[in-house]
C-alpha positions in Angstrom: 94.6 148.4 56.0 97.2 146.2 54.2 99.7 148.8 52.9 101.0 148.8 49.5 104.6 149.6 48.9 105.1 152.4 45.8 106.9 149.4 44.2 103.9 147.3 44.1 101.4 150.1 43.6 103.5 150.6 40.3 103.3 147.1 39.2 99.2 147.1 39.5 97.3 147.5 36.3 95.1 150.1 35.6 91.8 148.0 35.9 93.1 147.5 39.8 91.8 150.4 41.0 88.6 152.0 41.6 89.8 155.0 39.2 92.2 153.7 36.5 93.1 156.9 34.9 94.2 158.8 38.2 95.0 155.4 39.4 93.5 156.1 42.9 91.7 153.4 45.5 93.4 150.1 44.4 91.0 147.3 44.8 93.3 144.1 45.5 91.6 143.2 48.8 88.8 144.0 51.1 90.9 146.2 53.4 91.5 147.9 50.4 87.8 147.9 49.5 86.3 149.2 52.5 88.9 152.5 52.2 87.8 153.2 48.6 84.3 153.3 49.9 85.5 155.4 53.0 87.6 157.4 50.7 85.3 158.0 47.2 84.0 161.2 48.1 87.6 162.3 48.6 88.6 162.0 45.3 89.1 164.8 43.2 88.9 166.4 39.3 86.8 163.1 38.2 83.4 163.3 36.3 79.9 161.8 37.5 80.7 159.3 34.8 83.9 158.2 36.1 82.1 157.8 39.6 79.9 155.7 38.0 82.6 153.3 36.5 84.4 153.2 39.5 81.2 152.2 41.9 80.9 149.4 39.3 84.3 148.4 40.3 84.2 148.8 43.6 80.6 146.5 43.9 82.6 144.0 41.7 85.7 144.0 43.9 83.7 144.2 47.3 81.7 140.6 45.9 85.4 139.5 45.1 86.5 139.7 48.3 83.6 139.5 50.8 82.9 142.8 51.7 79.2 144.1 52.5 78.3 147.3 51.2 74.9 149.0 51.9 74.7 152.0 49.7 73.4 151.1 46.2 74.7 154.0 44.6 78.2 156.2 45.2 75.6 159.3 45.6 74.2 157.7 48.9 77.8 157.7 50.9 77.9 159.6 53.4 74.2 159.9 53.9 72.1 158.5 56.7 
């Protein structure tokens, strides 16, 4: 995955990550993408609707950049 320094992280808006309020799962490329899939069910203290919002902008960033993602909903990660 293409790291972020703390310096750049900082410099990212709000609306480039997955949750903009806790500002977790930046979304600025597909490596980036594919870990905030890997990663959603990791993140803590956020509502149902906030999961919501943030599958929206993962689906968004993943056409963005070219990534494939099978699971129509955040509820079906993890399950096979």
């Amino acid at each position: 995955m293409t790291k972020l320094s703390a310096e750049d992280r900082e410099d990212l808006e709000n609306k480039s990550f997955a949750f903009p309020k806790q500002r977790k799962e930046p979304l600025e490329n597909a490596s980036h993408v594919r870990n905030a899939i890997a990663r959603f069910n990791q993140v803590k203290d956020v509502t149902d609707d906030e999961r919501d919002a943030a599958w929206k902008r993962i689906k968004a960033a993943a056409k963005k950049h070219g990534v494939e993602v099978g699971e129509k909903s955040w509820r079906e990660i993890g399950t096979d």
